[in-house]
mmCIF file as Biopython writes it, N, C-alpha, C and O atoms, coordinates in Angstrom:
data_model
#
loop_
_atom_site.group_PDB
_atom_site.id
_atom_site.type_symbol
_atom_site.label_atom_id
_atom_site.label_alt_id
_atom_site.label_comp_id
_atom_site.label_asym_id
_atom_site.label_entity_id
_atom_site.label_seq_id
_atom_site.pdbx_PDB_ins_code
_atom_site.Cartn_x
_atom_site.Cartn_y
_atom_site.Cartn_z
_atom_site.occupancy
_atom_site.B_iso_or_equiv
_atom_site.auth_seq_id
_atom_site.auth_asym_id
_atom_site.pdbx_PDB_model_num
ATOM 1   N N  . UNK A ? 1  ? 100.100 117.886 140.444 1.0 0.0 1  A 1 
ATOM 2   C CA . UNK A ? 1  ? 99.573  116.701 139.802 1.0 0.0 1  A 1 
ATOM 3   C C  . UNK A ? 1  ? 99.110  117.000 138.377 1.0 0.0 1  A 1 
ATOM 4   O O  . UNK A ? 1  ? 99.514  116.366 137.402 1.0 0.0 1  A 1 
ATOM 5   N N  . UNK A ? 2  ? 98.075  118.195 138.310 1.0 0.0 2  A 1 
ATOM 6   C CA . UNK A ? 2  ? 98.068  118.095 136.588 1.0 0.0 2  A 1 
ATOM 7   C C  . UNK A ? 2  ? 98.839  118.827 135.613 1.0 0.0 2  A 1 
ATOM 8   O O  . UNK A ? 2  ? 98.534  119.072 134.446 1.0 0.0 2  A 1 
ATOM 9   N N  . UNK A ? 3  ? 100.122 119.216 136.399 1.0 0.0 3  A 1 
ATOM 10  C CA . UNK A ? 3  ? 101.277 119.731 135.657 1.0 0.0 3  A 1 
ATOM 11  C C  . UNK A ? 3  ? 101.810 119.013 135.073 1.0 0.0 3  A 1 
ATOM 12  O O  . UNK A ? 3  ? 102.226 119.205 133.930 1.0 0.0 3  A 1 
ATOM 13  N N  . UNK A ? 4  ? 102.005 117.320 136.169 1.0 0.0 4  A 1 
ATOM 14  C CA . UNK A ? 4  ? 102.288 116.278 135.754 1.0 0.0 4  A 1 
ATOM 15  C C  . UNK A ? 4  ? 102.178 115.496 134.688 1.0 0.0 4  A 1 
ATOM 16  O O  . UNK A ? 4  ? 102.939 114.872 133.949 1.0 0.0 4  A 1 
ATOM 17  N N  . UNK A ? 5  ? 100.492 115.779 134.846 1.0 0.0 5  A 1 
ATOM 18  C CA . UNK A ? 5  ? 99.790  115.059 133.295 1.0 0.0 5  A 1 
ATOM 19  C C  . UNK A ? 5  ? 99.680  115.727 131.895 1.0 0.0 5  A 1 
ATOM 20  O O  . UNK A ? 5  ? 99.472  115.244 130.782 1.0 0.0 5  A 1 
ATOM 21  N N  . UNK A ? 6  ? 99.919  117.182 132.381 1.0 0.0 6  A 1 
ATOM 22  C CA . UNK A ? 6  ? 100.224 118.128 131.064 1.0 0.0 6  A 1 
ATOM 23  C C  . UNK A ? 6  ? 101.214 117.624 130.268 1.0 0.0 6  A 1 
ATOM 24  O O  . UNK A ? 6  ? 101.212 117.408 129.056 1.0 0.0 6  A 1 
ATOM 25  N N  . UNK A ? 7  ? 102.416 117.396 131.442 1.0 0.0 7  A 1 
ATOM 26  C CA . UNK A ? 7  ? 103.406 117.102 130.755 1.0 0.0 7  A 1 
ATOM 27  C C  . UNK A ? 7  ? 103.688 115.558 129.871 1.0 0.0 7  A 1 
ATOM 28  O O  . UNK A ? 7  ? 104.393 115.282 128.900 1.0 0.0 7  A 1 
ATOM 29  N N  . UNK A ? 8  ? 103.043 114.996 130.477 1.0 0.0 8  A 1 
ATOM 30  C CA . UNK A ? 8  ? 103.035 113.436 129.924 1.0 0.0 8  A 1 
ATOM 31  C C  . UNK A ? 8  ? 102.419 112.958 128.723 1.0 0.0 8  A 1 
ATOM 32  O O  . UNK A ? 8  ? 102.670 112.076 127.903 1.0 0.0 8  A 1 
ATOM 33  N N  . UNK A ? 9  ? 101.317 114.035 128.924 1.0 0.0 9  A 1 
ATOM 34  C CA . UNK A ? 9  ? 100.567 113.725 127.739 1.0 0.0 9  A 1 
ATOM 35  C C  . UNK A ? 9  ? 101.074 114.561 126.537 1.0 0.0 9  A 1 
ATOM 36  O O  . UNK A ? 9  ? 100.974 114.090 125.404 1.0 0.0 9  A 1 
ATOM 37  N N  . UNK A ? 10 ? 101.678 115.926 126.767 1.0 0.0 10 A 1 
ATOM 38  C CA . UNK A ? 10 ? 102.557 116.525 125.703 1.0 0.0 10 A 1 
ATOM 39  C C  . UNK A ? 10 ? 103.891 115.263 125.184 1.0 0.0 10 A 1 
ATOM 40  O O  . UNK A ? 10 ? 104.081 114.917 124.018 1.0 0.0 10 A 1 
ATOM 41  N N  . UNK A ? 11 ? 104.565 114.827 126.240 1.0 0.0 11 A 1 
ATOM 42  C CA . UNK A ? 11 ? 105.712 114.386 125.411 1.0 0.0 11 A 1 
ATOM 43  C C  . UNK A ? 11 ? 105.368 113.374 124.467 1.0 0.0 11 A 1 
ATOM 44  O O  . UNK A ? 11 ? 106.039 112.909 123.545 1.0 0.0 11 A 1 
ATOM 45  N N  . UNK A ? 12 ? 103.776 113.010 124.995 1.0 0.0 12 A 1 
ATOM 46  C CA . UNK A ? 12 ? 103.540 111.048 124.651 1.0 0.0 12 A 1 
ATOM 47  C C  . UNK A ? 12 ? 103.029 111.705 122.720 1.0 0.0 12 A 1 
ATOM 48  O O  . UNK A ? 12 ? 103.135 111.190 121.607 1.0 0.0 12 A 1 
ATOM 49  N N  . UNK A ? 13 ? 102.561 112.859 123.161 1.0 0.0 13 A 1 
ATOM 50  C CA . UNK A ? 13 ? 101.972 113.443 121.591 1.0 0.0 13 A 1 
ATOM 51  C C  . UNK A ? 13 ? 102.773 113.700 120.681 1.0 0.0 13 A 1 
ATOM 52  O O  . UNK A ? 13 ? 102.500 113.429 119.512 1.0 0.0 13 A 1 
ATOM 53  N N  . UNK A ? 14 ? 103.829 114.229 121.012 1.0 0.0 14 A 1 
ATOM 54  C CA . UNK A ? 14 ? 105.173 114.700 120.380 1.0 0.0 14 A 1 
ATOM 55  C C  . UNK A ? 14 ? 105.740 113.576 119.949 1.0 0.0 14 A 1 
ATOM 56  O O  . UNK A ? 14 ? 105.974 113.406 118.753 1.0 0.0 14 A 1 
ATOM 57  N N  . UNK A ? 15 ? 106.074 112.522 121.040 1.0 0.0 15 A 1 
ATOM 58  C CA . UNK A ? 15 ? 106.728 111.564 120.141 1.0 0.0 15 A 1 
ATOM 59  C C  . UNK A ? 15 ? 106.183 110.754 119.484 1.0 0.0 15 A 1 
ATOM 60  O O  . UNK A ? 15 ? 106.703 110.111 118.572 1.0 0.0 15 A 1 
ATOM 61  N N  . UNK A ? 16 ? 104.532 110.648 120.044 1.0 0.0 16 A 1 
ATOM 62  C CA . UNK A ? 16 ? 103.752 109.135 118.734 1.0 0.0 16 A 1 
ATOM 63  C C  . UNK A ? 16 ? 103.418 110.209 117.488 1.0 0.0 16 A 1 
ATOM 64  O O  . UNK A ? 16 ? 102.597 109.745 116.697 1.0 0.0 16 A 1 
ATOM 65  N N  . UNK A ? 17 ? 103.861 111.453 117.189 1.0 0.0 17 A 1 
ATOM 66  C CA . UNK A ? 17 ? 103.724 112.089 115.907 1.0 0.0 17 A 1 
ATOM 67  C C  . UNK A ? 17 ? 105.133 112.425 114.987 1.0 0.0 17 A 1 
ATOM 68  O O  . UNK A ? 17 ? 105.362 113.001 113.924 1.0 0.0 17 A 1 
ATOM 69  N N  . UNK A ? 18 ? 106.001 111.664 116.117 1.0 0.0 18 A 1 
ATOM 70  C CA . UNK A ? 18 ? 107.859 111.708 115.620 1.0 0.0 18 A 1 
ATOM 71  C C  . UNK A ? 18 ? 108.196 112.705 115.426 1.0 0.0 18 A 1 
ATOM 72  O O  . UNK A ? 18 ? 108.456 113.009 114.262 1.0 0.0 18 A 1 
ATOM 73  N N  . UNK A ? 19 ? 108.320 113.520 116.321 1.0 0.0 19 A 1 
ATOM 74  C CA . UNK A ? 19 ? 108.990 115.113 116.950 1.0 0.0 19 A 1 
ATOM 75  C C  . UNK A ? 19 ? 109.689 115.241 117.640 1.0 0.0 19 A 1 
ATOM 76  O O  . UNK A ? 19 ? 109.541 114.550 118.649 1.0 0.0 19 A 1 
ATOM 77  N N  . UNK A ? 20 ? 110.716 116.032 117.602 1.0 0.0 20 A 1 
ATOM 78  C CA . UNK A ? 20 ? 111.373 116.577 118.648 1.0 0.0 20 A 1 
ATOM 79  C C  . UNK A ? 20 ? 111.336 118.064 119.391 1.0 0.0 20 A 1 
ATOM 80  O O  . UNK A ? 20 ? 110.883 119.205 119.297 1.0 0.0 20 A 1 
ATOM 81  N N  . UNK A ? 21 ? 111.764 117.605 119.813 1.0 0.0 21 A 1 
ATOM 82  C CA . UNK A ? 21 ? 111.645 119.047 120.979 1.0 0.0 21 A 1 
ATOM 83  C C  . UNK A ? 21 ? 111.737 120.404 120.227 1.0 0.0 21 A 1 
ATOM 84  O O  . UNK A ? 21 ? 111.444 121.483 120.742 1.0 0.0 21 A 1 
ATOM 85  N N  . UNK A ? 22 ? 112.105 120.259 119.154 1.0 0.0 22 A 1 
ATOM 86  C CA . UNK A ? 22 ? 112.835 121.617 118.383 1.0 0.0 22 A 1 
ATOM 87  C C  . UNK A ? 22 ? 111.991 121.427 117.429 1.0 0.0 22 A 1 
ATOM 88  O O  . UNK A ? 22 ? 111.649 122.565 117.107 1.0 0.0 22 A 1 
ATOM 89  N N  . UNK A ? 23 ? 111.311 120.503 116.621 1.0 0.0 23 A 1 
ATOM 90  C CA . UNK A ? 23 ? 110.572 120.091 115.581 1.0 0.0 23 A 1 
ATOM 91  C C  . UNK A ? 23 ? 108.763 120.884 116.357 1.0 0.0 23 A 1 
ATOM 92  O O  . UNK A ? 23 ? 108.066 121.675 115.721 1.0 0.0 23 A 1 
ATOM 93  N N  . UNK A ? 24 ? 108.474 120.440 117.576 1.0 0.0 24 A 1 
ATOM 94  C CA . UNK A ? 24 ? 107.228 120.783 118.494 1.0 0.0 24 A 1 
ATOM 95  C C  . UNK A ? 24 ? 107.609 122.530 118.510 1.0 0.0 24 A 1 
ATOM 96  O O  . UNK A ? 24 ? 107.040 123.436 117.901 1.0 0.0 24 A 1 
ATOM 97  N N  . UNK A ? 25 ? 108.650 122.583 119.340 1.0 0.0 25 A 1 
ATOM 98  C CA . UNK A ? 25 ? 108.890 124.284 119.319 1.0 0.0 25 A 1 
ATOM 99  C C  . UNK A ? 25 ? 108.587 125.275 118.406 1.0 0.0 25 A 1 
ATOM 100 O O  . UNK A ? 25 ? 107.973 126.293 118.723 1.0 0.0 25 A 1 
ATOM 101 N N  . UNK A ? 26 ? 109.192 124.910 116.697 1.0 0.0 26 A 1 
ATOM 102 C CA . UNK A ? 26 ? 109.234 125.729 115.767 1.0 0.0 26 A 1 
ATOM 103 C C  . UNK A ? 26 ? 107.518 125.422 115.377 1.0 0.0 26 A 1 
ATOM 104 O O  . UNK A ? 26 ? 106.801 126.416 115.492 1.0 0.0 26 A 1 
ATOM 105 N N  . UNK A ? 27 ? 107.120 124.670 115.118 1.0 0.0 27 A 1 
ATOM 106 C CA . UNK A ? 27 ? 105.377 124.355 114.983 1.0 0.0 27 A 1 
ATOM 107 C C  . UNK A ? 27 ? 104.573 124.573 115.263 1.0 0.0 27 A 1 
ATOM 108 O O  . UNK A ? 27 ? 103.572 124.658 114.551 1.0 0.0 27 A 1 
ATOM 109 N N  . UNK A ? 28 ? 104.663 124.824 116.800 1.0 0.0 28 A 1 
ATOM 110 C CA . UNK A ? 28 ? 103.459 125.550 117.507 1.0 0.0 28 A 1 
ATOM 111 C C  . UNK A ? 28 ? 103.760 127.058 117.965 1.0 0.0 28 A 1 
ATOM 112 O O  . UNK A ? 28 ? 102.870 127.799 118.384 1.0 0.0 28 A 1 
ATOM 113 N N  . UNK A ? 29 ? 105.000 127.407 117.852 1.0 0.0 29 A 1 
ATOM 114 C CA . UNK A ? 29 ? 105.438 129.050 117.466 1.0 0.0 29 A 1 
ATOM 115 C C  . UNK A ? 29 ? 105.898 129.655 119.187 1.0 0.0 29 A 1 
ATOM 116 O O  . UNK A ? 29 ? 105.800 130.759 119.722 1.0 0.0 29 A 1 
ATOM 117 N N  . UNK A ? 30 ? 106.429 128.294 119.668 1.0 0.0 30 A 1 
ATOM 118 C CA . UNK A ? 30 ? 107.093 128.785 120.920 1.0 0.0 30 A 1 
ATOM 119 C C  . UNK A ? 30 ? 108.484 128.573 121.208 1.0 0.0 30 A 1 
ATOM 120 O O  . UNK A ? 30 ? 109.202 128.128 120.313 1.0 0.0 30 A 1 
ATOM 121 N N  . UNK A ? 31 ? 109.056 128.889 122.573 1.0 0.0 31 A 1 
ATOM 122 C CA . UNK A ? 31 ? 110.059 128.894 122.115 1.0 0.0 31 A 1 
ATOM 123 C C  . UNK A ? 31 ? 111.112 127.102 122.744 1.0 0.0 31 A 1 
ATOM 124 O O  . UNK A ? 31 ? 110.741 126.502 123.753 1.0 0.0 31 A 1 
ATOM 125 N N  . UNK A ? 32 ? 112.060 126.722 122.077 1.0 0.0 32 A 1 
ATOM 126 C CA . UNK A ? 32 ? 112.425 125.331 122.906 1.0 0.0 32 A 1 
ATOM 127 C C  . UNK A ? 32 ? 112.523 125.766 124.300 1.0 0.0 32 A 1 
ATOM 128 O O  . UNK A ? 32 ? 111.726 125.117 124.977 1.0 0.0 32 A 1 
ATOM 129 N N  . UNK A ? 33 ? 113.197 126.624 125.005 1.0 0.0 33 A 1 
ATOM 130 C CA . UNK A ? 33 ? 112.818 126.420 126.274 1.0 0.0 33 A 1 
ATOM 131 C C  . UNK A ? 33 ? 111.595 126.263 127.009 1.0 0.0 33 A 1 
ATOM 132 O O  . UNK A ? 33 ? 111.456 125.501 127.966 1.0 0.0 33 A 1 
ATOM 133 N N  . UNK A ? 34 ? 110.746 126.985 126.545 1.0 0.0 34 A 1 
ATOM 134 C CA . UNK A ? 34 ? 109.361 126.659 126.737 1.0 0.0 34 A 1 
ATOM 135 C C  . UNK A ? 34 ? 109.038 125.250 126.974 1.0 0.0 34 A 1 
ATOM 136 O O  . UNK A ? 34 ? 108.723 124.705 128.032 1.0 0.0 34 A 1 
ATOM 137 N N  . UNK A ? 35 ? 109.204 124.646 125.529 1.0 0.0 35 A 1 
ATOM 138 C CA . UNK A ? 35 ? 108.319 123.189 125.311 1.0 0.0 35 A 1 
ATOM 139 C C  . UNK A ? 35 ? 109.425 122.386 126.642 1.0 0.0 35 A 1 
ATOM 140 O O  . UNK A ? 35 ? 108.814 121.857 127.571 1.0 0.0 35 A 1 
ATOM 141 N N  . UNK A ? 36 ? 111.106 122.328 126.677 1.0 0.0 36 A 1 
ATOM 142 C CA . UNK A ? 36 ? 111.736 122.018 127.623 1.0 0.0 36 A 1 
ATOM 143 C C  . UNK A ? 36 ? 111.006 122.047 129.344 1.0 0.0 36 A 1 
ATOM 144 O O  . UNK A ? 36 ? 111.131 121.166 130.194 1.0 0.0 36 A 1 
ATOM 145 N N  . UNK A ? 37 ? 110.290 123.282 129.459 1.0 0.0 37 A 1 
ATOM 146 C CA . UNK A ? 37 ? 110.172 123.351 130.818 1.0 0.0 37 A 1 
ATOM 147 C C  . UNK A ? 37 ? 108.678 122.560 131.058 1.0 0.0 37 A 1 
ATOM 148 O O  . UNK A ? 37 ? 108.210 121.872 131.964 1.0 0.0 37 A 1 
ATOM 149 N N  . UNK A ? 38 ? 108.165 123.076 129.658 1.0 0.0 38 A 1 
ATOM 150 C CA . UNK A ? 38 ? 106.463 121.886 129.923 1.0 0.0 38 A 1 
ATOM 151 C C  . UNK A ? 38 ? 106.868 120.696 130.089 1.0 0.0 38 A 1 
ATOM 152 O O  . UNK A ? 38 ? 106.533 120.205 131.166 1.0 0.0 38 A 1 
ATOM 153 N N  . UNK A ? 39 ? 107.646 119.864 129.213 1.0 0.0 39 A 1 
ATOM 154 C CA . UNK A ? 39 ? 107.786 118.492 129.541 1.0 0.0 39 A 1 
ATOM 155 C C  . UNK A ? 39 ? 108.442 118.517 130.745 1.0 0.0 39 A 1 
ATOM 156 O O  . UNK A ? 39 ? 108.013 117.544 131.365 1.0 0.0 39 A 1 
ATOM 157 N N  . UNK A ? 40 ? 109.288 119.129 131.447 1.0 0.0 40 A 1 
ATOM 158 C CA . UNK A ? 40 ? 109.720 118.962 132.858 1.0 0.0 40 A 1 
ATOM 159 C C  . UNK A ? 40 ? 108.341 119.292 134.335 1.0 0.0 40 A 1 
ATOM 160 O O  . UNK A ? 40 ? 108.425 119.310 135.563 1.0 0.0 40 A 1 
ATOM 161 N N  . UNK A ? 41 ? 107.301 119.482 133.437 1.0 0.0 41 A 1 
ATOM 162 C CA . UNK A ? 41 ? 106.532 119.923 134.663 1.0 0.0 41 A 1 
ATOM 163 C C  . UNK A ? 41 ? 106.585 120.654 135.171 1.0 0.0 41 A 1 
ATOM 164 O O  . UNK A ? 41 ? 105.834 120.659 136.146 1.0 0.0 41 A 1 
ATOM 165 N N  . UNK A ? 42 ? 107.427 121.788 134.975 1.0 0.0 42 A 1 
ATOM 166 C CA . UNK A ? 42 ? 107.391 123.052 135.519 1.0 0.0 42 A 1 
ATOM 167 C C  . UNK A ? 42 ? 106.076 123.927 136.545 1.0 0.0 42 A 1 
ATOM 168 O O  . UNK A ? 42 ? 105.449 124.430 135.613 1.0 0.0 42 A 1 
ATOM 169 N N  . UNK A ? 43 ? 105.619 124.206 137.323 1.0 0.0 43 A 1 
ATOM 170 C CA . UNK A ? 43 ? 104.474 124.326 137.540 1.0 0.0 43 A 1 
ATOM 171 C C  . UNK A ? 43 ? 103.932 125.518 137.116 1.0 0.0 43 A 1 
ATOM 172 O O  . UNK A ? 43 ? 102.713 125.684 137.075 1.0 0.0 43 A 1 
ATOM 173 N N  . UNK A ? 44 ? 105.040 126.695 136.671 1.0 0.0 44 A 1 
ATOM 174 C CA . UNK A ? 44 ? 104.635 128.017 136.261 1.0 0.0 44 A 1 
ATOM 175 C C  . UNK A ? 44 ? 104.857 128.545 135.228 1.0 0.0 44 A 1 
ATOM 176 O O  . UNK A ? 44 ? 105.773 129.367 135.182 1.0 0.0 44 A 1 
ATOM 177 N N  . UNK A ? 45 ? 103.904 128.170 133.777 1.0 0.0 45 A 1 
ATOM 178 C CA . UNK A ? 45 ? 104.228 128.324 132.814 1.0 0.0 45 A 1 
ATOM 179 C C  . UNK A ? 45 ? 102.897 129.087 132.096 1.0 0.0 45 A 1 
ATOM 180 O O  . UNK A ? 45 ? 101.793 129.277 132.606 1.0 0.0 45 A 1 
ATOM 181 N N  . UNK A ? 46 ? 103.290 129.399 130.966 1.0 0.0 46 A 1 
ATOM 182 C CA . UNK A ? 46 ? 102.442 130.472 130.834 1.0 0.0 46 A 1 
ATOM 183 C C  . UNK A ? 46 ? 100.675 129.553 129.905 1.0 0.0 46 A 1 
ATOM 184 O O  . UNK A ? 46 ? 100.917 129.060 128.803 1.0 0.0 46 A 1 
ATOM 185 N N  . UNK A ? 47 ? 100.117 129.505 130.093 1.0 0.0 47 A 1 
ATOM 186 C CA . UNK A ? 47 ? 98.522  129.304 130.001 1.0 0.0 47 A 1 
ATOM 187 C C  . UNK A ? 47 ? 98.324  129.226 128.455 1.0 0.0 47 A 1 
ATOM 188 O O  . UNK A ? 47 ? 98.407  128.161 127.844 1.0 0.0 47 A 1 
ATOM 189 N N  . UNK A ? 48 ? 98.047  130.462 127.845 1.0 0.0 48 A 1 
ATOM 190 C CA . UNK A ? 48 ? 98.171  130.720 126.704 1.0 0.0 48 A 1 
ATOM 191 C C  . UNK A ? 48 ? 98.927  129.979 125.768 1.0 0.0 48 A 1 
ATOM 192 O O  . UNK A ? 48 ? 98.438  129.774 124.657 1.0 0.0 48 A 1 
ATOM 193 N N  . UNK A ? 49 ? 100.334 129.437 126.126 1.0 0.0 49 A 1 
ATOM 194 C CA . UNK A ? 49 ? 101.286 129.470 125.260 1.0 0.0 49 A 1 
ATOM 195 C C  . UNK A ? 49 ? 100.787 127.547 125.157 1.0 0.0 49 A 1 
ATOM 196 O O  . UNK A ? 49 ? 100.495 126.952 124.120 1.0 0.0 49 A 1 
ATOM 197 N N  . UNK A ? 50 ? 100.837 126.902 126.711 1.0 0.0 50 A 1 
ATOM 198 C CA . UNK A ? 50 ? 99.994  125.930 126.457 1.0 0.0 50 A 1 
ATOM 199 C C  . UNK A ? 50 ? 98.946  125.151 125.725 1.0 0.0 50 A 1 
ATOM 200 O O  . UNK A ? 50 ? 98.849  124.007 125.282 1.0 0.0 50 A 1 
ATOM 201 N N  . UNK A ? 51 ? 98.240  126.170 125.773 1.0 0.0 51 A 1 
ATOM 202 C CA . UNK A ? 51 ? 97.234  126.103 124.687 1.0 0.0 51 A 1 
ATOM 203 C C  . UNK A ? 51 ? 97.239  126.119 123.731 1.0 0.0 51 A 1 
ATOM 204 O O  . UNK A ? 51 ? 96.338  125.499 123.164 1.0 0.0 51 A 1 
ATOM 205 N N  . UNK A ? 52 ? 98.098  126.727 123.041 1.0 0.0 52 A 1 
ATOM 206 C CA . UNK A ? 52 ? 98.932  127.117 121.676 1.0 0.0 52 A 1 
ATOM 207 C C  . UNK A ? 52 ? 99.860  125.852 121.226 1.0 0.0 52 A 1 
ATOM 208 O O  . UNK A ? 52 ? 99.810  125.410 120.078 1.0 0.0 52 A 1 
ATOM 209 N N  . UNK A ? 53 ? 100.663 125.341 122.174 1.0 0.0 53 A 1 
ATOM 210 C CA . UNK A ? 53 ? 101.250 123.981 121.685 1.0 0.0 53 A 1 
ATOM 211 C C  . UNK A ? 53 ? 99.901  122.960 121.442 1.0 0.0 53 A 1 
ATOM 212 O O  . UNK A ? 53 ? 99.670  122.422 120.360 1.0 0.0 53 A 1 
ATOM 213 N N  . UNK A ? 54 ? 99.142  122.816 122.541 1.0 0.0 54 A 1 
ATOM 214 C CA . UNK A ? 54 ? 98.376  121.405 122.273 1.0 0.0 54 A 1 
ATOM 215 C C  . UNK A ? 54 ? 97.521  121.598 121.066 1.0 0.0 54 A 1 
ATOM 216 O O  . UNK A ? 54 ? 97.533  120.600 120.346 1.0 0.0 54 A 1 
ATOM 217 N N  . UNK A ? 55 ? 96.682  122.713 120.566 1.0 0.0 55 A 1 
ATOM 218 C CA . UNK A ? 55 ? 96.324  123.290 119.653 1.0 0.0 55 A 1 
ATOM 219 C C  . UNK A ? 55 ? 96.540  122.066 118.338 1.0 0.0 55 A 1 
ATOM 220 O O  . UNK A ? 55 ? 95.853  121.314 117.646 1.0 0.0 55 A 1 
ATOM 221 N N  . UNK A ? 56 ? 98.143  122.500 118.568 1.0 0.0 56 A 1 
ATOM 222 C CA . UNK A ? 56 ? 98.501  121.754 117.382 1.0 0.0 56 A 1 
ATOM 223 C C  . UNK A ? 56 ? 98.179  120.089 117.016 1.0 0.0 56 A 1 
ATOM 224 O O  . UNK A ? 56 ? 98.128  119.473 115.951 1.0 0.0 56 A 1 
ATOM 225 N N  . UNK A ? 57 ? 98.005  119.720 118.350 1.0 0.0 57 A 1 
ATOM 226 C CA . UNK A ? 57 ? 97.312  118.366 118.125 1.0 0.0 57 A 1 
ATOM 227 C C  . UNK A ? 57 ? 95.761  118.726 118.302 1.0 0.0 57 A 1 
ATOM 228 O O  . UNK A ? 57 ? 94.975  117.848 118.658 1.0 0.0 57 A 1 
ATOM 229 N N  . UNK A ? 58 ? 95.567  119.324 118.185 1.0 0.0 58 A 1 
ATOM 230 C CA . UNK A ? 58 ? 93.775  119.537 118.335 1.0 0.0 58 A 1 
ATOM 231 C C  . UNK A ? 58 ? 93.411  118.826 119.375 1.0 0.0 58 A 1 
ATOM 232 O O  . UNK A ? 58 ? 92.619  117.883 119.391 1.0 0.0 58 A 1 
ATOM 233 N N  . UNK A ? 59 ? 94.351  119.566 120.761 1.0 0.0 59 A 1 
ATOM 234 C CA . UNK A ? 59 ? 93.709  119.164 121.902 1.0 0.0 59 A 1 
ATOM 235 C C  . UNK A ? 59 ? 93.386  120.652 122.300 1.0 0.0 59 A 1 
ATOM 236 O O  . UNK A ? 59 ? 93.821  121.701 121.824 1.0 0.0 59 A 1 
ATOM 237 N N  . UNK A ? 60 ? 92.460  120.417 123.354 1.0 0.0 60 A 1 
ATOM 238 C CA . UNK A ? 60 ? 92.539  121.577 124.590 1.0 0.0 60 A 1 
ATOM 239 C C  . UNK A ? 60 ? 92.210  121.555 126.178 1.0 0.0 60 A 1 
ATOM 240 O O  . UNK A ? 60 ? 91.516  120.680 126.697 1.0 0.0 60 A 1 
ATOM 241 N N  . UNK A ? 61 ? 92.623  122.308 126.667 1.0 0.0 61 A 1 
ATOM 242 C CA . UNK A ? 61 ? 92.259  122.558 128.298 1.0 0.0 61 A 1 
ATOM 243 C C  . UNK A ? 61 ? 91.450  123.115 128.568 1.0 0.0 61 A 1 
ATOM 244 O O  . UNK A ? 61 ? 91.172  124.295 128.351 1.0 0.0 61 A 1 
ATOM 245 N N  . UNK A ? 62 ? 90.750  122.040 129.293 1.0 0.0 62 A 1 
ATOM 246 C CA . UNK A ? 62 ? 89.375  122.499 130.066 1.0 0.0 62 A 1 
ATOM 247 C C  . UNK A ? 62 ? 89.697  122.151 131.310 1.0 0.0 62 A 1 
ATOM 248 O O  . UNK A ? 62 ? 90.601  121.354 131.559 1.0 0.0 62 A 1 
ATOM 249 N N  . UNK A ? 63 ? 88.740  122.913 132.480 1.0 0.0 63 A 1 
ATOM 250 C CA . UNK A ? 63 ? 88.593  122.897 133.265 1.0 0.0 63 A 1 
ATOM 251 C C  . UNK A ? 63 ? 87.919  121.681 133.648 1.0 0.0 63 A 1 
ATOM 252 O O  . UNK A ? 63 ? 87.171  121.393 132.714 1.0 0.0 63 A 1 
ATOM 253 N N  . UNK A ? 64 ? 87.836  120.937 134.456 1.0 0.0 64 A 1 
ATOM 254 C CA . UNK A ? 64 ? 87.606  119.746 135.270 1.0 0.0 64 A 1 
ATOM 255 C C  . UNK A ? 64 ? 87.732  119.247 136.624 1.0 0.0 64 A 1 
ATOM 256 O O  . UNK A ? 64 ? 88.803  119.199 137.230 1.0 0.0 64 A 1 
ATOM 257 N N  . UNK A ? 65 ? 86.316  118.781 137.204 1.0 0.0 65 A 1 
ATOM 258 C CA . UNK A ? 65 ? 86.779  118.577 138.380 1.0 0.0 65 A 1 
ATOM 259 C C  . UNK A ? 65 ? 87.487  117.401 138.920 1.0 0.0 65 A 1 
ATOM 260 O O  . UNK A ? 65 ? 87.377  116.234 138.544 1.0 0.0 65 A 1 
ATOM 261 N N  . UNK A ? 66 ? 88.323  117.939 139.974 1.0 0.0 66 A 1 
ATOM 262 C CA . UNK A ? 66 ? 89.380  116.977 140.854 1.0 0.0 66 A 1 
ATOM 263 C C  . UNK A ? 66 ? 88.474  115.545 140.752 1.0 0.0 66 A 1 
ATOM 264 O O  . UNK A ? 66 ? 87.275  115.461 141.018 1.0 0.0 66 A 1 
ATOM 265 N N  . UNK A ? 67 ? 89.376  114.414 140.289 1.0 0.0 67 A 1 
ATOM 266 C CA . UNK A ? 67 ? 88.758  112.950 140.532 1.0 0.0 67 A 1 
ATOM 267 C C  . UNK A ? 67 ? 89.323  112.386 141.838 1.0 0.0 67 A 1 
ATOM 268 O O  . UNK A ? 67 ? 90.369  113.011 142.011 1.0 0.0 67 A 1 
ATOM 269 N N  . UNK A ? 68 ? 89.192  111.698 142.638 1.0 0.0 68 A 1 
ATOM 270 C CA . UNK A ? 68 ? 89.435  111.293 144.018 1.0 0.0 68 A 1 
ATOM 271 C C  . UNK A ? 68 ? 90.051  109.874 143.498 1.0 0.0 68 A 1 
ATOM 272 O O  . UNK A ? 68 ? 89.353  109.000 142.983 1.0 0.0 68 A 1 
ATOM 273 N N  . UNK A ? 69 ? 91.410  109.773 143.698 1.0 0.0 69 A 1 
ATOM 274 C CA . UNK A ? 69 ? 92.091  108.243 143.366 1.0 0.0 69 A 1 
ATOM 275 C C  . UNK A ? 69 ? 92.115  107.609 144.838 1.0 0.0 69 A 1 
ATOM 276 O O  . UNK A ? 69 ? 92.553  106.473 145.015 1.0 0.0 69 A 1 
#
């Protein structure tokens, strides 16, 4: 589930800043497969490198507890 929202909220950033996948990649200094497998939700991706893309929008990951829908 919040692989899910990682990912949603990365692509929704990328594109309301008019990027592409290769435009996000070279910017935040990773590689396109990378940013490819975040927006797919991948569940095992590396932490760090995460952090390093959202960065670039001056977001970050915090820890938070589970909300009950």
């Amino acid at each position: 589930m919040a692989t899910t929202l990682i990912a949603k909220k990365l692509k929704q950033l990328r594109k309301e800043n008019g990027m592409t996948q290769v435009d996000l990649a070279m910017k935040s200094g990773v590689g396109l497969n990378f940013i490819r497998e975040l927006e797919q939700g991948k569940a095992t991706v590396r932490m760090d490198k995460v952090t390093q893309v959202f960065a670039l929008f001056d977001y970050e990951l915090v820890p938070q507890k589970k909300v009950n829908e």
